[in-house]
MDTraj code that builds the backbone (N, CA, C; nanometers):
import mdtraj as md
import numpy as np

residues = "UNK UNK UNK UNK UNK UNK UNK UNK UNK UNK UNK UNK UNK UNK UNK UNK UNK UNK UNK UNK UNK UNK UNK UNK UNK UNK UNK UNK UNK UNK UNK UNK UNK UNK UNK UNK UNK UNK UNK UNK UNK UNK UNK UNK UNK UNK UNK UNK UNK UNK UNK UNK UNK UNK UNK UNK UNK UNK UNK UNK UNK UNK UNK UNK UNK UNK UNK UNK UNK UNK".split()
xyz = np.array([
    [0.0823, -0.1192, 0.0000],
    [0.0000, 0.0000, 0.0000],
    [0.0872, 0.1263, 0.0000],
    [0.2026, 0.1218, 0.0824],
    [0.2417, 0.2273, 0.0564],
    [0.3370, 0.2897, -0.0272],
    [0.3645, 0.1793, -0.1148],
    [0.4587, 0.1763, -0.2411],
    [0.3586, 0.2615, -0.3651],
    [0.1868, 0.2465, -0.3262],
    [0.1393, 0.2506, -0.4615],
    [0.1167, 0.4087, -0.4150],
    [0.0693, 0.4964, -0.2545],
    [0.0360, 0.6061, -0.2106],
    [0.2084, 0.6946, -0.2406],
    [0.2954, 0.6377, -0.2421],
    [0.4247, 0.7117, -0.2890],
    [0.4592, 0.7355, -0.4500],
    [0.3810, 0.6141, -0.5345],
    [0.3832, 0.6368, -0.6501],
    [0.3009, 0.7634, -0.6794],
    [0.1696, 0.7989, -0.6256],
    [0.1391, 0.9114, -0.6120],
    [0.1878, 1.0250, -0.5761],
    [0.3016, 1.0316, -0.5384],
    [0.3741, 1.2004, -0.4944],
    [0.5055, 1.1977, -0.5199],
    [0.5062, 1.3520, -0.5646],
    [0.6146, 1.4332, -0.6605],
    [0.6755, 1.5314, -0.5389],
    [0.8433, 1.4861, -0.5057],
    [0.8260, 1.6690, -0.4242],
    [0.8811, 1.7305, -0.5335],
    [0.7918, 1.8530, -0.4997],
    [0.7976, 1.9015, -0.5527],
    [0.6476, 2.0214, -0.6040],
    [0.6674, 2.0825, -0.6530],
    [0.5050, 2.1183, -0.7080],
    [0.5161, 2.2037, -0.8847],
    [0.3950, 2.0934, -0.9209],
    [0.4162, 2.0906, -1.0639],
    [0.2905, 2.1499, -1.1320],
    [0.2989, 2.2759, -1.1997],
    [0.1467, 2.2822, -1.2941],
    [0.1162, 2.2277, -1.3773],
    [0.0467, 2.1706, -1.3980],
    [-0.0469, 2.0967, -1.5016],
    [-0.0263, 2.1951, -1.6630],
    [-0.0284, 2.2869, -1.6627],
    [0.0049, 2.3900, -1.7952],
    [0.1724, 2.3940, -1.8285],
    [0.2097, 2.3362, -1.7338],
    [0.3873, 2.3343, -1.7552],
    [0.4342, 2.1965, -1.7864],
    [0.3767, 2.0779, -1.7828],
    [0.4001, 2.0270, -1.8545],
    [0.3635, 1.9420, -2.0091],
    [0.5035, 1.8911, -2.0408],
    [0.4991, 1.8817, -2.1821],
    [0.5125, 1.7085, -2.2203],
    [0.4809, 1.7306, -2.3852],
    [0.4312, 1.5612, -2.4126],
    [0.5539, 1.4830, -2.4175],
    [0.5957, 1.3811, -2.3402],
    [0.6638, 1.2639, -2.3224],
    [0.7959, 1.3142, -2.2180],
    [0.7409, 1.4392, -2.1028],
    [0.8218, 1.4229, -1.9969],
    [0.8038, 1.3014, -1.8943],
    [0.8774, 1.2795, -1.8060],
    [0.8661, 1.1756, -1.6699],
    [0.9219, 1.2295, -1.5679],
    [0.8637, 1.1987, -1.4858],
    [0.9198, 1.2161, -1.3580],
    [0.9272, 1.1421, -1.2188],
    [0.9914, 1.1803, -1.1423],
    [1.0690, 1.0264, -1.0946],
    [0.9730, 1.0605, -0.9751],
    [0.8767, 0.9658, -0.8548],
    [0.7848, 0.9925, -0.7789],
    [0.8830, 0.9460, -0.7054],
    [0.7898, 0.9463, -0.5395],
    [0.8734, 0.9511, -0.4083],
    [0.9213, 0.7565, -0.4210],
    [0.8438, 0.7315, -0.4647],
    [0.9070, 0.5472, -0.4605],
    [1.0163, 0.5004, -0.5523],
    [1.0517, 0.5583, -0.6200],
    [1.1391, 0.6024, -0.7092],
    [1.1303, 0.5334, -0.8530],
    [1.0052, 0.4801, -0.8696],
    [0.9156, 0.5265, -0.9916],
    [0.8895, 0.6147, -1.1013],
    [0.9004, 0.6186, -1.1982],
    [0.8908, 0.7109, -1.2773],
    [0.7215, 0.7011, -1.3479],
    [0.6578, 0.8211, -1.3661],
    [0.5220, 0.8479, -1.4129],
    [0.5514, 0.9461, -1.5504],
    [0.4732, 0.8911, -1.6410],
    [0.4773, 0.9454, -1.7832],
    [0.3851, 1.0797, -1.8337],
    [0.4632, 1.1585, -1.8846],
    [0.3392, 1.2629, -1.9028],
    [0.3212, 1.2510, -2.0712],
    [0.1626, 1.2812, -2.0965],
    [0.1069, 1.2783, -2.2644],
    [0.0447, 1.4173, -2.2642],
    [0.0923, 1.5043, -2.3654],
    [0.0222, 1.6079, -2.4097],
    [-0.0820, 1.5879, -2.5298],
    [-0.2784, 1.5750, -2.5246],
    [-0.2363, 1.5303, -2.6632],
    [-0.4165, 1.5755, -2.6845],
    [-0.4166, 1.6505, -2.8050],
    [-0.5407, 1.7460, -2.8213],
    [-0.6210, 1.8514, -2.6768],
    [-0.4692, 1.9000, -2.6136],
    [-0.4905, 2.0261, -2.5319],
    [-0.5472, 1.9502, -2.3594],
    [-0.5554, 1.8557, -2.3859],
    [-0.5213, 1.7295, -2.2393],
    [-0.4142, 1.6898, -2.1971],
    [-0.3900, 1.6690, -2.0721],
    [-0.2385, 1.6402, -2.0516],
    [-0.3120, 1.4957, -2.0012],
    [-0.2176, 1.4171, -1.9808],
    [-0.2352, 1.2372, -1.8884],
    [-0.1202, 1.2356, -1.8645],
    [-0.1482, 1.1453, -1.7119],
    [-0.0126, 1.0870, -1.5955],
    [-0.0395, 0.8873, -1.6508],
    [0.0690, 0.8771, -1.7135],
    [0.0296, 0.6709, -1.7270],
    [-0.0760, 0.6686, -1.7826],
    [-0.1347, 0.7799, -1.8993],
    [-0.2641, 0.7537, -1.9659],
    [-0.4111, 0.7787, -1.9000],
    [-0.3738, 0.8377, -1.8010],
    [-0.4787, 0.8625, -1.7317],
    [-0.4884, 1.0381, -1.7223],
    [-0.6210, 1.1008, -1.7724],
    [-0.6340, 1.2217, -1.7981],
    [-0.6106, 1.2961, -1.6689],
    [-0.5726, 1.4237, -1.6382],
    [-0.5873, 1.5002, -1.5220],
    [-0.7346, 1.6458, -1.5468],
    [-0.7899, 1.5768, -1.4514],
    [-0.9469, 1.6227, -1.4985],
    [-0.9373, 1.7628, -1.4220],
    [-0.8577, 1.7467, -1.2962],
    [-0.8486, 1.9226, -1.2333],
    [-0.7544, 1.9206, -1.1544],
    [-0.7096, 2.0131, -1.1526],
    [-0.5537, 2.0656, -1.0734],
    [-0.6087, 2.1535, -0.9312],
    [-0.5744, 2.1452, -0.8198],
    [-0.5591, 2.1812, -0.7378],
    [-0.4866, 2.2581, -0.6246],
    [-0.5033, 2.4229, -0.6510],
    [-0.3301, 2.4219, -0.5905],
    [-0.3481, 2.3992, -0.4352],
    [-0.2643, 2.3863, -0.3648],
    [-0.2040, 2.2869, -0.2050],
    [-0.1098, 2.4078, -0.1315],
    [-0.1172, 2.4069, -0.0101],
    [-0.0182, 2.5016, 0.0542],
    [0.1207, 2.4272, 0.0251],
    [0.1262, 2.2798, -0.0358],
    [0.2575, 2.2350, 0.0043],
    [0.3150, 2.1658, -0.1954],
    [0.1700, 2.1965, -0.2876],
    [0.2174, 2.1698, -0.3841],
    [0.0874, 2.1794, -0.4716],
    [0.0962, 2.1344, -0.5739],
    [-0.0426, 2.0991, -0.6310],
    [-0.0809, 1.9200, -0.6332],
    [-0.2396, 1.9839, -0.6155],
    [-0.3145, 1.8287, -0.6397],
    [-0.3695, 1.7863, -0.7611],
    [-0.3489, 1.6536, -0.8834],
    [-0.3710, 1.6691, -1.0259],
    [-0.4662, 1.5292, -0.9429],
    [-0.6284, 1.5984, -1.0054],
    [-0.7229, 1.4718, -0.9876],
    [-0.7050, 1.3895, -1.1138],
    [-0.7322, 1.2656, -1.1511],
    [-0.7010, 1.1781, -1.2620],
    [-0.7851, 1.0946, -1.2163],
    [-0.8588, 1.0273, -1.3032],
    [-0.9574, 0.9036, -1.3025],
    [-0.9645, 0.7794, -1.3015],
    [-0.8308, 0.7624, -1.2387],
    [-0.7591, 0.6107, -1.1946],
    [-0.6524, 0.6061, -1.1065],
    [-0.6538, 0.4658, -1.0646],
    [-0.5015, 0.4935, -0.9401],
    [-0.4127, 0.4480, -1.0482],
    [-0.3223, 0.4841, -1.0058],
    [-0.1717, 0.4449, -1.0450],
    [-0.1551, 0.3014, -0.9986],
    [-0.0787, 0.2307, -1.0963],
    [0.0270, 0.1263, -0.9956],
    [0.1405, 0.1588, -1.0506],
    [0.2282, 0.1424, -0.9886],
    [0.3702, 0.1278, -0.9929],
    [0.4404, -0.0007, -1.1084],
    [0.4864, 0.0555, -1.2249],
    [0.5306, -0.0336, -1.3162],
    [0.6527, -0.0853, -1.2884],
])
top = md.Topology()
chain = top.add_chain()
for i, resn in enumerate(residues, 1):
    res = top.add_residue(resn, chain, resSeq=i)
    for name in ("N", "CA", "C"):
        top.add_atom(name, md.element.get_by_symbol(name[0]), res)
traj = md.Trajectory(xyz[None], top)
């Protein structure tokens, strides 16, 4: 469980408008998550980010699936 709640977090804080198609980035489990830019949608592992959230400690990207860790 807590391999898949670390695949979920970036330190860091990232906007959703800043990134670009076929960056990655390495999560706290030391995992890497894929970004797709693609008809003005971004996706994390193919999974769309439906709303961004900003956080006192970062931003929150809602997406319509969990992650697992590849």
């Amino acid at each position: 469980m807590v391999n898949i709640l670390e695949y979920h977090t970036y330190v860091g804080s990232l906007k959703a408008e800043y990134f670009n198609d076929g960056q990655s980035f390495e999560q706290v489990n030391g995992k890497k998550v894929n970004i797709t830019v693609k008809d003005g949608k971004t996706y994390v592992n193919g999974s769309e980010i439906v709303a961004s959230i900003p956080a006192s400690n970062g931003m929150i990207h809602v997406i319509g699936d969990v992650l697992l860790p590849q």
